[in-house]
N, C-alpha and C positions, 0 to 999 in steps of 0.2 A: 116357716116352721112354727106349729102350738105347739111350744112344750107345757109338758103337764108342769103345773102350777109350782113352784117351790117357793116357801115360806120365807120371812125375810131372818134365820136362822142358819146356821151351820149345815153344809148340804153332807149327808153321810156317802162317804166313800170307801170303795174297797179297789186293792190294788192285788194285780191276780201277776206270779211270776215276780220271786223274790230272787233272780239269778242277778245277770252284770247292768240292766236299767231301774230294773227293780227298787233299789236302796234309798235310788236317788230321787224316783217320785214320790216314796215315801216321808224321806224326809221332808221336801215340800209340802204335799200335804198336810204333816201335823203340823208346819211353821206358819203354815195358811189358816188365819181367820175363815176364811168364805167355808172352809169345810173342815169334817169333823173323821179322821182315817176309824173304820171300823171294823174292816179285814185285811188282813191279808195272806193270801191264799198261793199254795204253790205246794207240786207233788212231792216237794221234797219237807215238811212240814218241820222238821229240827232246821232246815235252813232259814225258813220263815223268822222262827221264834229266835234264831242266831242276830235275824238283821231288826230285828225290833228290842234287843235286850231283856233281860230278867225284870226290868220293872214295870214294861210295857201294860196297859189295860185296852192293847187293839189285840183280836181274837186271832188267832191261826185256824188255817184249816187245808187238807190236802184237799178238798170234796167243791168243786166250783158248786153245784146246785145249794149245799148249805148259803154260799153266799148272796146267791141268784134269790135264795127262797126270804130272806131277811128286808124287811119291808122297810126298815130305816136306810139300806144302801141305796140311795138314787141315783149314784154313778158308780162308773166301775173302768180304770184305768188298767190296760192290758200290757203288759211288759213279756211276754211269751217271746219262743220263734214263730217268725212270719209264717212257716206253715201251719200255723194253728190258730192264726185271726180270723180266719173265716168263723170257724168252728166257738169259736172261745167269745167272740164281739157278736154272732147272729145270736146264739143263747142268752148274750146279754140284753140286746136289743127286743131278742122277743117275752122278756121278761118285766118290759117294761122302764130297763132304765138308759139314762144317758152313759154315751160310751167314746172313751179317748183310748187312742188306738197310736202304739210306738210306730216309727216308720219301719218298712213301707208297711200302706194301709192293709196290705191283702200279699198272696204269692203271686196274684195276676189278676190284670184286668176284669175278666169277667168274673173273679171273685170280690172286687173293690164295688161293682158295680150291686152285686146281691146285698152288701152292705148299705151302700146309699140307699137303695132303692125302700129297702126294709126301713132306716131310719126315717125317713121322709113320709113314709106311711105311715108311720105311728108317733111323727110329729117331735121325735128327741134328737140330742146335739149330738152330731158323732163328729169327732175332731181327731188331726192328725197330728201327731205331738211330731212338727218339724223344727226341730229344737231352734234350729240355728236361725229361723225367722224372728224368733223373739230375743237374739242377740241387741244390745244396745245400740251397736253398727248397723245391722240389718234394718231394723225399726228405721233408725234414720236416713237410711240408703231408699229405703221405700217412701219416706217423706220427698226426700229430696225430687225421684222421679215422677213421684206422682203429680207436684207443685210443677213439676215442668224447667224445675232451675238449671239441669244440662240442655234444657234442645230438646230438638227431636234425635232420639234414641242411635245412633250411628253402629254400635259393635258392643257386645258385652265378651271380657276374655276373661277365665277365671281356672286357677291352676291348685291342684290338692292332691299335694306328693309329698311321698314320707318313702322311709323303711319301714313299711307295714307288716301286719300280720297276713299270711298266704292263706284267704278262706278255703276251706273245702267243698261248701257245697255251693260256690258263687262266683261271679269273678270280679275284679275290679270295677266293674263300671255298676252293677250292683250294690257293690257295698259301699264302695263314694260317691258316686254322681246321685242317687238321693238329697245328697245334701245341697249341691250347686240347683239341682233340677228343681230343689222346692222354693231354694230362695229367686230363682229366678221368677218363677211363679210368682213370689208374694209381693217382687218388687217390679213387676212391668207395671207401666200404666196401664189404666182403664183402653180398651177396644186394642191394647196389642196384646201377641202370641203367636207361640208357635205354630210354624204347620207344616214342616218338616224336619229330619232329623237323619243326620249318616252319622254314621260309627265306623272307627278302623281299630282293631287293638294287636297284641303282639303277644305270646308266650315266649320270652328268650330263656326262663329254667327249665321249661318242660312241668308245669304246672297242671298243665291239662285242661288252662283256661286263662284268659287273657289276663294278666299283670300290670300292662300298659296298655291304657285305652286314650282316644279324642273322639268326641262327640260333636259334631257341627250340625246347629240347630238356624234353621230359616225362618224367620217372624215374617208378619202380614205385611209388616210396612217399607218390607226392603234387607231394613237390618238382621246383624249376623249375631249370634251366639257361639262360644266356642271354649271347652269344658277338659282339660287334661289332668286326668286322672292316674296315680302310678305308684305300686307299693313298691317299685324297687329302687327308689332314689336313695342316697346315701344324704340328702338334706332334706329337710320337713320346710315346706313352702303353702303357705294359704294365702293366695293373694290374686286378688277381684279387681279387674280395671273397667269402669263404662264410659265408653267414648258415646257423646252429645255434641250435638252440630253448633255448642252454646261455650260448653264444659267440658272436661274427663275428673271423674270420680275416681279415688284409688283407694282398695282398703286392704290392707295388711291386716291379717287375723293374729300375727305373733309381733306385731309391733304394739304395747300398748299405752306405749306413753303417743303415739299418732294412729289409731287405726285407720283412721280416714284422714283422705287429703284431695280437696278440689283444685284442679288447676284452670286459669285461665287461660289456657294455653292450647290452640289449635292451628286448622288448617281453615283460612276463606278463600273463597272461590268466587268473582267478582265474574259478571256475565252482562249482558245489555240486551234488551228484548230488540234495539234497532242494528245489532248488525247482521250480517249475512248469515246463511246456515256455516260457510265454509270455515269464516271466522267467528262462530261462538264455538267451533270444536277447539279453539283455542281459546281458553280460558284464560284468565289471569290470577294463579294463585297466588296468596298470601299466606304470613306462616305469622301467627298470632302468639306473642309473650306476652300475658299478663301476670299477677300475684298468684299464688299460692295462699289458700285458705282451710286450716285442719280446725274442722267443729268439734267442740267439744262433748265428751261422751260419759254421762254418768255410767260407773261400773257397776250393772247390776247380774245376778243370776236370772239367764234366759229363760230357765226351767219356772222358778218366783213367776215371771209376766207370762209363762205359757198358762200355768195355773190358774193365774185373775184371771185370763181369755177363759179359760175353760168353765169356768164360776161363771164371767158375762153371759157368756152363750147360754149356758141350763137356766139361769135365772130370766133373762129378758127374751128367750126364746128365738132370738137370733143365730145365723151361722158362725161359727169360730171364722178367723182370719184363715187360720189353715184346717178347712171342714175337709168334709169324706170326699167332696171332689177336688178340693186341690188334690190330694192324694192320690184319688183316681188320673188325673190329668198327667200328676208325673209317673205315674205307673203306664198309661200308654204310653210316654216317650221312652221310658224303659224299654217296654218291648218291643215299638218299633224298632230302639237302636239295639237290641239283640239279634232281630232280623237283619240290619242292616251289615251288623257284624258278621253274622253267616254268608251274608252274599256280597261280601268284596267290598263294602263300604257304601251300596247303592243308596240313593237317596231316596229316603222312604217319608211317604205323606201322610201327615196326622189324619186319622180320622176325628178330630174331635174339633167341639164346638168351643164356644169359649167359655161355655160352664162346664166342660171337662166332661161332655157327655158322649159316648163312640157312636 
C-alpha cells in the first residue's frame, strides 16, 4: 500500500452515522492525539448535534458530499447499516480518502471485494473496525499463538449466548459469529486457515430465521474450529477455549478479575517408530496435570487501540491488523455457512486464499 502522505500532525476525520456505534467512535476520536474529529455526518442532523453537545466546535451535516468535498478530512469512519457500506465507503474511497469501515465490511462478498479492490488501487487504508480483536485478551491470545507457546493448534471452541435481541433483517449467525469469525482470523498463526465451513441452526419461536446456530470450521492443518452462537439462552456466556498439542488456552470475556487461563494440562500419546503397524494402533496415552497460569491483562478500551491501528496504518502506509481483507475473508465464511445452512449442514469449501481473496 502508498498511501498518500500524511503530515506528522493531527489526521482530520469525519465519522458518518451518529445512530448506536456512532457515539462511541466519536468519542475516541476526539480522546485521540493521532486525530483531529471534524464531521460528523448523519441524515438525521438534530441527532448529530444531540451526540456531540451544545458546545462542540466539530460541524454537523445531513449531506455526505459536503463531507467528502472538505480537503482537511483524510479519513472517514462509517458507523451506517451494512447495506450502505458499499455506497457510503466507495464515495469515500473515490474521494481520495482513507476509510474504516464498522463490521461486517460489505452486505456480501462480492460487495467487500469492490471495496478492496478500489482501495488498493488508489493506495489508502481501508480497515475493518473488528472491535473485539483489539480487546486486551485477544491482543494477547494472538501473541500467545503466534509464539507457538500452546503447540500445534488442536481445536478452537468458542461459545456467545445470551438473551438477545431477535434481529429482523438477519439471523443469529449473522449478527454474532462476526465476532468469533474475526478473532479467529486475527489469532491463527501465520500459513493456517480456513477451508471449510458447515452450519446447522434452529428457529424454535418461529422467527423466520435461525436463533440458534454452530458453525464448524476445518483449518489446513487438520484442526477443528467450532462456534455456538444463540439469542435464546436465559444465561449470557462468552467463553473461548484453544486446545494445543503443548497447552489449552481459556478466556472467559465476563470473568475479569481472570480472563485468561493457561493450562498445562493435556493428553500425550507416546508411539515408537520400531513397533509393528498392528501394535502402534495401540498407542499408549497419557493424561498430563501441570500448573495453571492466568497473564496478566492491562484493562484498556478496545476501541483506544483500534484507533492507534487505524492512525498506524494511514500514517506508515501499511495494512491495519484487521484490513478490508480480513473482513472480506470473514464475509466468505459467512456466506458459505448461509449456504450451508440452507442445504442441511453440508460441508461447504472456502474458496479463498489465505489473503482472503475468492
Amino acid at each position: 500500500m502508498n498511501a498518500p502522505h500524511v503530515a506528522d500532525r493531527p489526521i482530520g476525520v469525519a465519522v458518518v452515522g451518529a445512530g448506536y456505534w456512532g457515539p462511541n467512535l466519536v468519542r475516541n476520536f476526539q480522546s485521540s492525539a493521532e486525530f483531529r474529529l471534524r464531521w460528523l455526518c448523519d441524515l438525521d442532523e438534530d441527532r448529530a448535534r444531540r451526540v456531540l453537545g451544545g458546545y462542540s466546535t466539530v460541524q454537523t451535516t445531513a449531506d455526505l458530499a459536503t463531507v467528502l468535498a472538505d480537503d482537511e478530512v483524510e479519513a472517514v469512519a462509517i458507523a451506517t447499516p451494512a447495506g450502505t457500506h458499499l455506497t457510503v465507503a466507495m464515495a469515500a474511497l473515490q474521494a481520495g480518502k482513507h476509510v474504516l469501515v464498522e463490521k461486517p465490511l460489505a452486505a456480501g462478498q462480492a460487495d467487500g471485494r469492490r471495496l478492496v479492490a478500489e482501495a488498493e488501487r488508489r493506495g489508502l487504508s481501508l480497515m475493518c473496525d473488528h472491535t473485539y480483536c483489539y480487546t486486551p485478551a485477544v491482543l494477547r491470545i494472538r501473541e500467545i499463538l503466534h509464539a507457538g507457546e500452546l503447540g500445534e493448534l488442536h481445536y478452537l471452541d468458542s461459545v456467545r449466548i445470551n438473551l438477545g435481541l431477535v434481529q429482523r433483517d438477519i439471523d443469529v449467525m449473522w449478527d454474532l459469529a462476526p465476532h468469533d469469525l474475526s478473532i479467529l482470523d486475527f489469532i491463527l498463526p501465520p500459513g493456517v486457515h480456513p477451508v471449510a465451513v458447515a452450519a446447522h441452526g434452529a428457529d424454535g419461536i418461529g422467527a423466520g430465521r435461525a436463533c440458534v446456530a454452530y458453525l464448524t470450521l476445518r483449518l489446513n492443518t487438520g484442526a477443528i474450529a467450532h462456534i455456538h452462537v444463540n439469542w435464546l439462552s436465559p444465561v449470557k456466556i462468552r467463553t473461548t477455549i484453544v486446545g494445543g498439542s503443548k497447552r489449552t488456552l481459556v478466556w472467559d470475556d465476563l470473568n475479569p478479575s481472570q480472563r485468561l487461563a493457561i493450562f498445562d494440562r493435556g493428553v500425550d500419546v507416546s508411539t515408537s517408530e520400531e513397533l509393528g503397524a498392528e501394535q502402534r494402533r495401540d498407542m499408549l496415552v497419557s493424561y498430563r496435570s501441570g500448573d495453571m497460569v492466568a497473564p496478566a491483562l492491562t484493562e484498556r478500551e478496545a476501541l483506544r487501540t483500534m484507533v492507534e491501528e487505524y492512525a498506524r496504518s494511514i500514517r506508515t502506509g501499511t495494512p491495519a491488523l484487521t484490513d478490508g481483507r480480513a473482513g472480506l475473508r470473514v464475509l466468505g465464511i459467512l456466506e458459505a455457512a448461509s449456504r450451508s445452512l440452507t442445504e442441511g449442514g453440508r460441508m461447504i469449501e472456502l474458496d479463498l486464499d489465505e489473503k482472503g481473496v475468492a
